[in-house]
BAKOL-691465 format. One record per residue (C-alpha): residue in one letter; x, y, z; chain. Coordinates in nm, 2 decimals, decimal comma, padded with zeros to 4 digits, m for minus. Layout:
[site 'a'; [X; Y; Z]; 'A']
...
! end
This chain:
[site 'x'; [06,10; 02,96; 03,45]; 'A']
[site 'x'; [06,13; 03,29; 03,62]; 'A']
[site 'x'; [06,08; 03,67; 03,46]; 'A']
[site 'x'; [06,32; 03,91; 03,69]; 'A']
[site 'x'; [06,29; 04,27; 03,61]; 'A']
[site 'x'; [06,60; 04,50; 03,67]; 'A']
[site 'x'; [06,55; 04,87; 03,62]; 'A']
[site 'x'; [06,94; 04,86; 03,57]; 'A']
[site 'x'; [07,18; 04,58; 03,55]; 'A']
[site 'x'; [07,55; 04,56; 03,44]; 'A']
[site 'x'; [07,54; 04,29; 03,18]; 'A']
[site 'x'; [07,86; 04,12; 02,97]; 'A']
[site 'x'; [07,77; 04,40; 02,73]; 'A']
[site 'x'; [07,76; 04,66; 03,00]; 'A']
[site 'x'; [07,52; 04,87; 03,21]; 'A']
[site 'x'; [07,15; 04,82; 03,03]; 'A']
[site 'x'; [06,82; 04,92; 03,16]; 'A']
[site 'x'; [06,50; 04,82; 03,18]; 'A']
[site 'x'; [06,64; 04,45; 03,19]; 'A']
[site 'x'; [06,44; 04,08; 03,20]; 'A']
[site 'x'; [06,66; 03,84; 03,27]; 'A']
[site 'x'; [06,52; 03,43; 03,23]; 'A']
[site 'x'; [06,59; 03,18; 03,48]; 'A']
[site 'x'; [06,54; 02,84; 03,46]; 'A']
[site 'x'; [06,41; 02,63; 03,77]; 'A']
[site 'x'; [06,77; 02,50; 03,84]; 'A']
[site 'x'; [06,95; 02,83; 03,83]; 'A']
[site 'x'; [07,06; 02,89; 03,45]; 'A']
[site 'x'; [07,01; 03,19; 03,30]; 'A']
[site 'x'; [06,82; 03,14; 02,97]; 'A']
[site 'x'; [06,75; 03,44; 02,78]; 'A']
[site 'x'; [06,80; 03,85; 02,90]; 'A']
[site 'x'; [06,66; 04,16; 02,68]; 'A']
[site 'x'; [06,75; 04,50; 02,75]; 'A']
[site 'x'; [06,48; 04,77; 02,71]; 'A']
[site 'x'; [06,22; 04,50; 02,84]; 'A']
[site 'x'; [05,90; 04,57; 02,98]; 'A']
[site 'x'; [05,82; 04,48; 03,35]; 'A']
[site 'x'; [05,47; 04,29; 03,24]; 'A']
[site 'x'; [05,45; 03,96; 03,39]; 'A']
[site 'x'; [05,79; 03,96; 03,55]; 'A']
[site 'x'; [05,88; 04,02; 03,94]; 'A']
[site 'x'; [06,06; 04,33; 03,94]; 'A']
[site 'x'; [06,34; 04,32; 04,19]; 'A']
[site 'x'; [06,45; 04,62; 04,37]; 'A']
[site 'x'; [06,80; 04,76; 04,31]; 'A']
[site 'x'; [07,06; 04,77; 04,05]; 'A']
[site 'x'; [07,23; 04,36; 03,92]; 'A']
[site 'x'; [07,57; 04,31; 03,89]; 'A']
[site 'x'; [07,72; 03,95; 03,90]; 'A']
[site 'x'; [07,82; 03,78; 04,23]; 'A']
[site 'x'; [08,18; 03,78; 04,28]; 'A']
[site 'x'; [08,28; 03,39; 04,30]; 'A']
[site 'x'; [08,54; 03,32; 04,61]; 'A']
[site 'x'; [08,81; 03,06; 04,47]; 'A']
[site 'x'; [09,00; 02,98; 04,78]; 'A']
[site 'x'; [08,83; 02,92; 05,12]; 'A']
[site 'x'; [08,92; 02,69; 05,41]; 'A']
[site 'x'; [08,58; 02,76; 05,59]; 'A']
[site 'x'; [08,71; 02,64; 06,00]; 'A']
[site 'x'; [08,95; 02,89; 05,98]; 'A']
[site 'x'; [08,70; 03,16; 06,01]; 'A']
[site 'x'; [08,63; 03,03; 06,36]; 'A']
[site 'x'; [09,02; 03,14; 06,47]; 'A']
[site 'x'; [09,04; 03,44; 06,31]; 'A']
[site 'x'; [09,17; 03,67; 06,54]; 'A']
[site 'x'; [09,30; 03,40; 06,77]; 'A']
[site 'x'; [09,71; 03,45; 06,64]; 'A']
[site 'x'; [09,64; 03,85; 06,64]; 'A']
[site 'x'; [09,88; 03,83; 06,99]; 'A']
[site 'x'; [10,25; 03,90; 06,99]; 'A']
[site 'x'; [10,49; 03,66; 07,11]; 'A']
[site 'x'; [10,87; 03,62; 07,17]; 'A']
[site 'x'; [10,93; 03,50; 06,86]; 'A']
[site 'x'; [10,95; 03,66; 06,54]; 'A']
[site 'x'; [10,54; 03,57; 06,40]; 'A']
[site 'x'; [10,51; 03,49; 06,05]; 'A']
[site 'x'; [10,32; 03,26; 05,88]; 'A']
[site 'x'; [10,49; 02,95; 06,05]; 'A']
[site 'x'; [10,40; 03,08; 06,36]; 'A']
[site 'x'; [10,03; 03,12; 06,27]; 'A']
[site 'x'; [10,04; 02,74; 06,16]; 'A']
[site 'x'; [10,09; 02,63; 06,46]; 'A']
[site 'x'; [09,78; 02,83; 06,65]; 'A']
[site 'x'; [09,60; 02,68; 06,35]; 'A']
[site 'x'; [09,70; 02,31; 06,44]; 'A']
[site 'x'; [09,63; 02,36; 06,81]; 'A']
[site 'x'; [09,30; 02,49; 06,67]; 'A']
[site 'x'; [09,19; 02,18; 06,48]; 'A']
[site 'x'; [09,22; 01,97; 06,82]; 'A']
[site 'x'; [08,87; 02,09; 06,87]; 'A']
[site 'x'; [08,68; 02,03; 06,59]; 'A']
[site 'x'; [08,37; 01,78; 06,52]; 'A']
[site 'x'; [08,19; 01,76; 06,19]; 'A']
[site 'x'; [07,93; 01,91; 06,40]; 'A']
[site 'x'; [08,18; 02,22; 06,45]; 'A']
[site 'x'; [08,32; 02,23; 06,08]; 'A']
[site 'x'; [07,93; 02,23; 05,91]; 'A']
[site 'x'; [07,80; 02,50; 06,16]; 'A']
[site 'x'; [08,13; 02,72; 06,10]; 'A']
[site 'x'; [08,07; 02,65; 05,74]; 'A']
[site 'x'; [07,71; 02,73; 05,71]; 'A']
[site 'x'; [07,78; 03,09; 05,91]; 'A']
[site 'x'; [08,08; 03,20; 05,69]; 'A']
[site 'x'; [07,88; 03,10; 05,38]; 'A']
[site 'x'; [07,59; 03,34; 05,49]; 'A']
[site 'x'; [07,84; 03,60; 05,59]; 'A']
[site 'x'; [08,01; 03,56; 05,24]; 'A']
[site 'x'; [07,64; 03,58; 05,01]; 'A']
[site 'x'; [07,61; 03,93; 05,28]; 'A']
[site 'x'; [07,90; 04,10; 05,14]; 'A']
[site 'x'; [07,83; 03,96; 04,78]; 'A']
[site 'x'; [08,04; 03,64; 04,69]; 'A']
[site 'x'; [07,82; 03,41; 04,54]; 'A']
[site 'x'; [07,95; 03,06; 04,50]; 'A']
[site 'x'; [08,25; 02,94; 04,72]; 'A']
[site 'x'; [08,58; 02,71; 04,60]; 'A']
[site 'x'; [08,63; 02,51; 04,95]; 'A']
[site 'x'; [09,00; 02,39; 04,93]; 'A']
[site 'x'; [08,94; 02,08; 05,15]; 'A']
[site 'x'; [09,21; 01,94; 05,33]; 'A']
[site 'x'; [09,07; 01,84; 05,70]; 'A']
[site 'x'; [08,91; 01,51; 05,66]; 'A']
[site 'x'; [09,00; 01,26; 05,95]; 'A']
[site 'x'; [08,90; 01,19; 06,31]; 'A']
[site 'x'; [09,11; 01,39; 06,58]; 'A']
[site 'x'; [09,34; 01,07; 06,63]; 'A']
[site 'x'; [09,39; 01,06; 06,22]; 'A']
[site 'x'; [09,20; 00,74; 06,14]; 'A']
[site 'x'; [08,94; 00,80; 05,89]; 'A']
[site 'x'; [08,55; 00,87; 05,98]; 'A']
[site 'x'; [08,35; 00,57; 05,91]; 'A']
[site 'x'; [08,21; 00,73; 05,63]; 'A']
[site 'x'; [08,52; 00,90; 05,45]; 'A']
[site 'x'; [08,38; 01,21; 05,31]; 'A']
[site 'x'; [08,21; 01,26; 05,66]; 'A']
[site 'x'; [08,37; 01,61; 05,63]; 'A']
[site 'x'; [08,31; 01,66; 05,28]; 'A']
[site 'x'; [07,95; 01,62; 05,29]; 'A']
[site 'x'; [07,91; 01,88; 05,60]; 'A']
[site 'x'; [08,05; 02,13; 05,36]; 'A']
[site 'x'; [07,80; 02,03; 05,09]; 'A']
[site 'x'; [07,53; 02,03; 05,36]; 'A']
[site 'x'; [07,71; 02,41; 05,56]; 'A']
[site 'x'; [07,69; 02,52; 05,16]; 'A']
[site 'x'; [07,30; 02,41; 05,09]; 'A']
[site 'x'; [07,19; 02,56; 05,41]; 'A']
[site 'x'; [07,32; 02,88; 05,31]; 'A']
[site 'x'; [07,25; 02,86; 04,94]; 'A']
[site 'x'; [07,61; 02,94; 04,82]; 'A']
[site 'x'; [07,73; 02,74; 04,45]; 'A']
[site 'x'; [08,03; 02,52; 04,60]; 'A']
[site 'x'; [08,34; 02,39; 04,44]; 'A']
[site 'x'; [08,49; 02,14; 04,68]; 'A']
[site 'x'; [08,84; 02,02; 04,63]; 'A']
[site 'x'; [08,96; 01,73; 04,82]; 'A']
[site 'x'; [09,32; 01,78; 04,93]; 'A']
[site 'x'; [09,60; 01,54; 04,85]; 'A']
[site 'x'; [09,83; 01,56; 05,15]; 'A']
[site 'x'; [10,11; 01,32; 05,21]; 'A']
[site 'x'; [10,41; 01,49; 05,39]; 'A']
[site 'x'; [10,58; 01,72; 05,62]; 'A']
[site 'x'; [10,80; 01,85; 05,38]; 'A']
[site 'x'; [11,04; 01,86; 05,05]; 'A']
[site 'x'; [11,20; 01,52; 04,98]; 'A']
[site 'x'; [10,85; 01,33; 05,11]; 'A']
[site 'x'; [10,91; 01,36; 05,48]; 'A']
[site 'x'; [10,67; 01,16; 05,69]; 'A']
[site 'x'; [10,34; 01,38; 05,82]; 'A']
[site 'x'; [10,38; 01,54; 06,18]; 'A']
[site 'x'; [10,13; 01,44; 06,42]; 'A']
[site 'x'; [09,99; 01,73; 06,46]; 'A']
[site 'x'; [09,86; 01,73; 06,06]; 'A']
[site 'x'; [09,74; 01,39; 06,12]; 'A']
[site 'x'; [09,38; 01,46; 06,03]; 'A']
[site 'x'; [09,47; 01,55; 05,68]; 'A']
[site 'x'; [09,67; 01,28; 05,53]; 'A']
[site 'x'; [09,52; 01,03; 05,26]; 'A']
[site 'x'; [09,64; 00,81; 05,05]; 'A']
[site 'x'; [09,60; 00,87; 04,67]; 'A']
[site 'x'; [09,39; 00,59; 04,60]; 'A']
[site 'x'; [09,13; 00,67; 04,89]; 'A']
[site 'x'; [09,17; 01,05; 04,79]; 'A']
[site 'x'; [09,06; 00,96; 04,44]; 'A']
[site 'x'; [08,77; 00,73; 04,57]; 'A']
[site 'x'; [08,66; 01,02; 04,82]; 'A']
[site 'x'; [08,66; 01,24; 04,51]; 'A']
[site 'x'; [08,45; 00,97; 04,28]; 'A']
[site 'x'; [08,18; 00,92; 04,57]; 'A']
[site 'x'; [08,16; 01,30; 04,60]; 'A']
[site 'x'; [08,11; 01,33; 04,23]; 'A']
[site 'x'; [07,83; 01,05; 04,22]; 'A']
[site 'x'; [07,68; 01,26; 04,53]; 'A']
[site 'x'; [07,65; 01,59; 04,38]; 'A']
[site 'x'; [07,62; 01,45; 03,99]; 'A']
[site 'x'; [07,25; 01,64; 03,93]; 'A']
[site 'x'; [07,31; 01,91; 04,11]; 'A']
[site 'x'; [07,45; 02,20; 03,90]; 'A']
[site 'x'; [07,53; 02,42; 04,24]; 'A']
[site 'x'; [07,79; 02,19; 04,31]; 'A']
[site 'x'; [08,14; 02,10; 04,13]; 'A']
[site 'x'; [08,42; 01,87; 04,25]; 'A']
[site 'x'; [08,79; 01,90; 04,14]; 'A']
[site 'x'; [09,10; 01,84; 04,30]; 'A']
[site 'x'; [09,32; 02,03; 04,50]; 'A']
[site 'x'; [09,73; 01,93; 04,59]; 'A']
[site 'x'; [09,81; 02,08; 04,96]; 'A']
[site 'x'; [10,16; 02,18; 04,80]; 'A']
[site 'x'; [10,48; 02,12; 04,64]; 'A']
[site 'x'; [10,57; 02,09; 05,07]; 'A']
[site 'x'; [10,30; 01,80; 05,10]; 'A']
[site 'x'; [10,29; 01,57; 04,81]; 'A']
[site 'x'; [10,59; 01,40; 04,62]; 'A']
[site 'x'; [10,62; 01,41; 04,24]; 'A']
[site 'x'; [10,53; 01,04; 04,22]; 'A']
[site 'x'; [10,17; 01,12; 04,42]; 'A']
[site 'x'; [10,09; 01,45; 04,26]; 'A']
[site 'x'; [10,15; 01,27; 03,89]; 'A']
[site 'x'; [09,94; 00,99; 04,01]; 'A']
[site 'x'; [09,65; 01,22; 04,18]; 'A']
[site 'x'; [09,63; 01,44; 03,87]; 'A']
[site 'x'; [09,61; 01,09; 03,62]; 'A']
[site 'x'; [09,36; 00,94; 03,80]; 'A']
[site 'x'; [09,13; 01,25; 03,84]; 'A']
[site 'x'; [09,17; 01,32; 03,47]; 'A']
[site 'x'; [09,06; 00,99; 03,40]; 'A']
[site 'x'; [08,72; 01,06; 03,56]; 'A']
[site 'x'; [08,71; 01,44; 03,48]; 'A']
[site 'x'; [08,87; 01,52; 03,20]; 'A']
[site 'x'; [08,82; 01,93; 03,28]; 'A']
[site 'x'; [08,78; 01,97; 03,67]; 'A']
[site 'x'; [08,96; 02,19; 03,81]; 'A']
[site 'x'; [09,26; 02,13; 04,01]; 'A']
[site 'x'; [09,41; 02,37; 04,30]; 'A']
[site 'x'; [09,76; 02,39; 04,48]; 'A']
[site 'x'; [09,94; 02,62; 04,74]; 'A']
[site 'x'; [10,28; 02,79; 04,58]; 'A']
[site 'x'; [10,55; 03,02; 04,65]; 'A']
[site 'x'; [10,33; 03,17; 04,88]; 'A']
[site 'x'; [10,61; 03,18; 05,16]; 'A']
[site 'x'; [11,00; 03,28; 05,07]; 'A']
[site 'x'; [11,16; 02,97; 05,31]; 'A']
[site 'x'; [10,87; 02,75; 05,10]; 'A']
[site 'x'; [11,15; 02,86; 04,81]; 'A']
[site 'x'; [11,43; 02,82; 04,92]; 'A']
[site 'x'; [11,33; 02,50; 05,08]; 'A']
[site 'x'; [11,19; 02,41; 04,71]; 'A']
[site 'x'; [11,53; 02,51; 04,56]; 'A']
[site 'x'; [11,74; 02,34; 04,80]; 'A']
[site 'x'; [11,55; 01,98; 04,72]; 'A']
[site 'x'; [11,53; 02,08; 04,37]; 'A']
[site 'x'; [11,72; 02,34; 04,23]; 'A']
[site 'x'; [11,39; 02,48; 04,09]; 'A']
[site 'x'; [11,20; 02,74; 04,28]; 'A']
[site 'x'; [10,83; 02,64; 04,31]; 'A']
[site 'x'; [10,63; 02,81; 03,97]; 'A']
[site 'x'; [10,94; 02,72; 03,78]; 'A']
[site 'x'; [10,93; 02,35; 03,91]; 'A']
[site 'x'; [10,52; 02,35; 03,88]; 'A']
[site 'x'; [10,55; 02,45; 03,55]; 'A']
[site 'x'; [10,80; 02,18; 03,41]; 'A']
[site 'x'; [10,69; 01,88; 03,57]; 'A']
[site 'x'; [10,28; 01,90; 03,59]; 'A']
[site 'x'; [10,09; 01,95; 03,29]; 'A']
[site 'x'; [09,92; 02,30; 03,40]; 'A']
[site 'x'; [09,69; 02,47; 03,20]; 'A']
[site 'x'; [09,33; 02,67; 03,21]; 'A']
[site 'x'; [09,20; 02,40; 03,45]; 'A']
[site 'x'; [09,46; 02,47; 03,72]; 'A']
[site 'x'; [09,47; 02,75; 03,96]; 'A']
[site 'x'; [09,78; 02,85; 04,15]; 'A']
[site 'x'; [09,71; 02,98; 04,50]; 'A']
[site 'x'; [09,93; 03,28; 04,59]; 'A']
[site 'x'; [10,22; 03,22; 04,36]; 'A']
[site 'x'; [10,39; 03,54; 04,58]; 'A']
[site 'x'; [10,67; 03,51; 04,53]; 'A']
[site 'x'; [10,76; 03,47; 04,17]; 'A']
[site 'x'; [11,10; 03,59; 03,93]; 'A']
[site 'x'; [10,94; 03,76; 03,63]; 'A']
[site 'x'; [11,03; 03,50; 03,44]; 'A']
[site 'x'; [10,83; 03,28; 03,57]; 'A']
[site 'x'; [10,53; 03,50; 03,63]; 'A']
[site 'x'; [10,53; 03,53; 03,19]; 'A']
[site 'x'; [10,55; 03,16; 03,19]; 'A']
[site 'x'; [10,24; 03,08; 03,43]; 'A']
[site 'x'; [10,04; 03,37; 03,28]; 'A']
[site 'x'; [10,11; 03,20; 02,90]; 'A']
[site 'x'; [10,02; 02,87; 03,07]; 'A']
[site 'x'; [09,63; 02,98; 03,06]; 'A']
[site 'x'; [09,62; 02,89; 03,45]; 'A']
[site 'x'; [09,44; 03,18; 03,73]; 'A']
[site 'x'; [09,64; 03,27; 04,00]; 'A']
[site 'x'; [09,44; 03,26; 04,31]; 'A']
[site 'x'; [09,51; 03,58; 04,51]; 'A']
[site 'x'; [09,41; 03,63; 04,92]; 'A']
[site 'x'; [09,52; 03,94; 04,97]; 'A']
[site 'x'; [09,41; 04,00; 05,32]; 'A']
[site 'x'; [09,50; 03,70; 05,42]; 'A']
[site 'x'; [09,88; 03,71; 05,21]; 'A']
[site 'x'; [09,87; 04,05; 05,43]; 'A']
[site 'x'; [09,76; 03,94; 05,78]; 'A']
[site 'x'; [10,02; 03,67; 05,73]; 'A']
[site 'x'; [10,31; 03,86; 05,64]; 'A']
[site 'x'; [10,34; 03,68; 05,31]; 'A']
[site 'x'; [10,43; 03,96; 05,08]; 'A']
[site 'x'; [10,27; 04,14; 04,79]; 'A']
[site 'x'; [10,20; 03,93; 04,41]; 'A']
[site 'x'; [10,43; 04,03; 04,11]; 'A']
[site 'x'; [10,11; 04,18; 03,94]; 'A']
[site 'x'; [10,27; 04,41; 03,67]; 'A']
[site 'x'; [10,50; 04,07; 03,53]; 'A']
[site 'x'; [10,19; 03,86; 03,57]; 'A']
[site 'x'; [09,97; 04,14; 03,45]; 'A']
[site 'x'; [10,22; 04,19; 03,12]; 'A']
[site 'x'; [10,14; 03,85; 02,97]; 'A']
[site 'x'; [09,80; 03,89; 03,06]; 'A']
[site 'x'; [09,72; 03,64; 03,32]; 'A']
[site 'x'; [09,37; 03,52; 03,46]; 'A']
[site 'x'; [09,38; 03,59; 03,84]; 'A']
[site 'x'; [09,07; 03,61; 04,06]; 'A']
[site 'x'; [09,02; 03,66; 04,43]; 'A']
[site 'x'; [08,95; 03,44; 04,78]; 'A']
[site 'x'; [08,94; 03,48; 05,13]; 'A']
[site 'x'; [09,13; 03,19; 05,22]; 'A']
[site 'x'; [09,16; 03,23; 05,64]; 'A']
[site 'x'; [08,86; 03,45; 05,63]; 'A']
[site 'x'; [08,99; 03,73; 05,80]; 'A']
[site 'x'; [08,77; 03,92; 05,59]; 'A']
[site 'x'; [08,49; 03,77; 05,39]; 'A']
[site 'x'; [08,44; 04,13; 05,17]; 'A']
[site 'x'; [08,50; 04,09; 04,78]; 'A']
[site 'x'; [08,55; 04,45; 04,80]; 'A']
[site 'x'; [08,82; 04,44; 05,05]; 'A']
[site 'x'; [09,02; 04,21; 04,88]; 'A']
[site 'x'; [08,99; 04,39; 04,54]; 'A']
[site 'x'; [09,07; 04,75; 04,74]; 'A']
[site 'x'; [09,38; 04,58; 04,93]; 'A']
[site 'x'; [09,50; 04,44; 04,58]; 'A']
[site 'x'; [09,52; 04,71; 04,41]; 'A']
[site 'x'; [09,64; 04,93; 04,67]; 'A']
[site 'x'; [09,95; 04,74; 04,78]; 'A']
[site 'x'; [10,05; 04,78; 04,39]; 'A']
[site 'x'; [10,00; 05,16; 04,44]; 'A']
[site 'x'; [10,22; 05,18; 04,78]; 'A']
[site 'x'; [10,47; 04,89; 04,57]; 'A']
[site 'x'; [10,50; 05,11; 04,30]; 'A']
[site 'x'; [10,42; 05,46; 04,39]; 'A']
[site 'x'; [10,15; 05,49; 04,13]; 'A']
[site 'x'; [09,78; 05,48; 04,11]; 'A']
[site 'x'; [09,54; 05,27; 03,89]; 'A']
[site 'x'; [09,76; 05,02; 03,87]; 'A']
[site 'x'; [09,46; 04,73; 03,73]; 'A']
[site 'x'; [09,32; 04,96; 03,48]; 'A']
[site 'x'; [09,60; 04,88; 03,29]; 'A']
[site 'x'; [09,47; 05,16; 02,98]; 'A']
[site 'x'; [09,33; 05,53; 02,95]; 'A']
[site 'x'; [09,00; 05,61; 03,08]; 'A']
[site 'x'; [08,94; 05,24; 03,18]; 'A']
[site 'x'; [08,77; 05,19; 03,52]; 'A']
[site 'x'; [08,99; 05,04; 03,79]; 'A']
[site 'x'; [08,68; 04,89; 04,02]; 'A']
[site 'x'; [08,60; 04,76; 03,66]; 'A']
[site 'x'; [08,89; 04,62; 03,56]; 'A']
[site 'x'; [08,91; 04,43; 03,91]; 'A']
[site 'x'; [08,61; 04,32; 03,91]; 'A']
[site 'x'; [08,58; 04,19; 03,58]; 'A']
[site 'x'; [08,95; 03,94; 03,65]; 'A']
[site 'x'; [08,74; 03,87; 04,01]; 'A']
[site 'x'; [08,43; 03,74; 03,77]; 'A']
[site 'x'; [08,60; 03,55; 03,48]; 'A']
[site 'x'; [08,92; 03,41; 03,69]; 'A']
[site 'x'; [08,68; 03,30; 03,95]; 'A']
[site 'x'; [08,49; 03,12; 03,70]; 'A']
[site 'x'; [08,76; 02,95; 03,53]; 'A']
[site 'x'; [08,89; 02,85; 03,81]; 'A']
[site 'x'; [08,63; 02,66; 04,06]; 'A']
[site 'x'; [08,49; 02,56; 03,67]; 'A']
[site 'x'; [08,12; 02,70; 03,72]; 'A']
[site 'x'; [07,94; 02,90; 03,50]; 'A']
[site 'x'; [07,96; 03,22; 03,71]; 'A']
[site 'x'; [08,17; 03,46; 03,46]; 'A']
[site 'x'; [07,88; 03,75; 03,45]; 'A']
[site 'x'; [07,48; 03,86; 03,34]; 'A']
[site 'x'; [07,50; 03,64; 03,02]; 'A']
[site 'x'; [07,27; 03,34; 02,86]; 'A']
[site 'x'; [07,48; 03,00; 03,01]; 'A']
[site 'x'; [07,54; 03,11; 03,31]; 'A']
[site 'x'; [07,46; 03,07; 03,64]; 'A']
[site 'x'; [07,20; 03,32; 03,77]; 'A']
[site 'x'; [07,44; 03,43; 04,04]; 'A']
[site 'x'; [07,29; 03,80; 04,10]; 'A']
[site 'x'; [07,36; 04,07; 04,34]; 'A']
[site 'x'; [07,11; 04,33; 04,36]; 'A']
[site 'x'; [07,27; 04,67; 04,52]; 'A']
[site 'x'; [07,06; 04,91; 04,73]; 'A']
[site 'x'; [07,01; 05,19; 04,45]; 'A']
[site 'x'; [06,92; 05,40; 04,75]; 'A']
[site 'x'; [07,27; 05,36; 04,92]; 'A']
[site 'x'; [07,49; 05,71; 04,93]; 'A']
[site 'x'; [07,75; 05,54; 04,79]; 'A']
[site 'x'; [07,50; 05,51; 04,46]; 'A']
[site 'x'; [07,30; 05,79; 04,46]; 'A']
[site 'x'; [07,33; 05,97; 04,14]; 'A']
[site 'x'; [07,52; 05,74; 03,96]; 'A']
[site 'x'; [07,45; 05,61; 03,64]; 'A']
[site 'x'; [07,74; 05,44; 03,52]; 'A']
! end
């Protein structure tokens, strides 16, 4: 057990000082008084505040950012970035993946995420035969995520198609297609691998309504459920407006509104994006107890659009924040671009504060911390007894700090 002493630190309760917080050998946080003395702890510079867990990563893409920031003929949108990013993945070992990985986890602990969600979808040879060992890839992100010291959710991807209607895979995403069975095997040996370690979770992602037919997706979620009852489980939607009409078209449902009818989501599922939402269906997946996953700089460097947050906000829905294509791998900016696209949406200001007199940098923050939680399904919610000791500790000295007390 460890003694840490905190002149300040903002707890569940709020900012306390003179603070002792407990840590087991394996990372839990196992008792915290307020008003402690420093005796026989190791006082630790600065002022805590929880680490800000980052649900949605795909760590190789922070090796091309910048590479699609090049006009072109064409209109660019997302589509357009796609295919840079496919060109991209032409290149790339498991030696290349784990060192990009262990980098971007360092950069991420720098700017004060904590534990990382790593929505894992490329996971076969170049030619699109499967590595000898099958979670070859999946283990370099374990290994990327121990060398940096960053908690890791990894979702294996189900990917099986090109499109709506279960069109065959294009070549070109040949090195992320599995079949369900060896997908749920991948995700059992992963299980076994990381089993006593608590920095580590496995769930499940789905690619997208786009890449997995009802039949797969039914039969992915089953089987994982029957050897994790409460992992969590990711998927891509409504993040593009032709990735609805495309959805309506094959089902006369748009993509939230078909989610929600035909897979049993609840407070183990997180929606990635979910942009482009009626408000209709915002109220629904807010009262469905499922966290939105929200990238806003990368929703923003891909043209995606902006998040219905005053519907989703209104029936008070869990959301939390990644970096996704690692255009940035700040917390803070993704909180800061959040809330001000609502402003420049709406014309208002403090648009997550939601009440008088509550702080806005508090309100984000606190969605960042429990949403984040609840949905890579780690302990990570904030400076409380049962949870993970994921501490920042901010440079008191800093001009940005001085003088502050609350």
């Amino acid at each position: 057990m460890t003694d840490l002493f905190f002149n300040s630190a903002f707890l569940c309760s709020g900012w306390q000082t003179s603070v002792r917080i407990a840590v087991s050998e394996d990372g839990w946080i196992k008792e915290i008084t307020s008003g402690a003395s420093s005796a026989g702890c190791e006082s630790v510079p600065g002022i805590a505040v929880p680490g800000v867990p980052n649900l949605h990563s795909h760590a190789f893409q922070r090796a091309m950012a910048g590479l699609a920031e090049r006009g072109s003929s064409n209109t660019d949108t997302f589509w357009s970035w796609r295919e840079r990013m496919y060109a991209f993945l032409e290149r790339l070992s498991p030696e290349d993946v784990e060192a990009i990985a262990s980098q971007l986890y360092v950069e991420l602990l720098r700017h004060g995420f904590t534990s990382v969600t790593e929505f894992h979808y490329l996971r076969n040879h170049i030619d699109g035969s499967r590595y000898e060992d099958p979670v070859e890839m999946g283990r370099r992100i374990l290994s990327a995520a121990n060398q940096a010291g960053i908690g890791t959710t990894l979702l294996p991807v189900l990917y099986r198609s090109s499109d709506f209607g279960n069109k065959p895979p294009a070549p070109e995403q040949k090195r992320f297609v599995a079949d369900v069975d060896d997908l749920i095997d991948d995700l059992a040996t992963l299980r076994d691998f990381t089993a006593k370690n608590p920095q580590y979770r496995i769930g499940l992602a789905i690619h997208s309504l786009r890449a997995a037919a009802p039949e797969d997706i039914a039969h992915a979620v089953s089987s994982f459920r029957d050897i994790d009852n409460e992992g969590p489980i990711h998927i891509h939607v409504a993040e593009q407006t032709r990735e609805v009409n495309d959805c309506m078209a094959w089902s006369g449902a748009r993509p939230v509104e078909w989610l929600l009818t035909n897979a049993p989501v609840d407070k183990h599922w997180c929606t990635i994006h979910a942009t482009h939402m009626t408000a209709k269906e915002a109220t629904a997946l807010a009262a469905s107890g499922a966290v939105v996953g929200l990238c806003p700089t990368t929703e923003a460097n891909l043209g995606d659009g902006l998040f219905p947050f005053e519907d989703y906000a209104g029936g008070k829905g869990n959301w939390g924040v990644g970096t996704d294509s690692h255009v940035s791998v700040s917390p803070i900016a993704e909180l800061r671009l959040l809330e001000y696209g609502q402003r420049i949406a709406r014309q208002e200001r403090n648009i997550a504060a939601g009440t008088q007199d509550r702080s806005t940098g508090r309100a984000l923050l606190e969605h960042a911390w429990t949403g984040g939680s609840q949905a890579s399904g780690r302990s990570t919610g904030g400076l409380e007894v049962g949870q993970r000791a994921d501490i920042l500790s901010l440079n008191e000295n800093h001009p940005a700090l001085v003088g502050r007390t609350d």
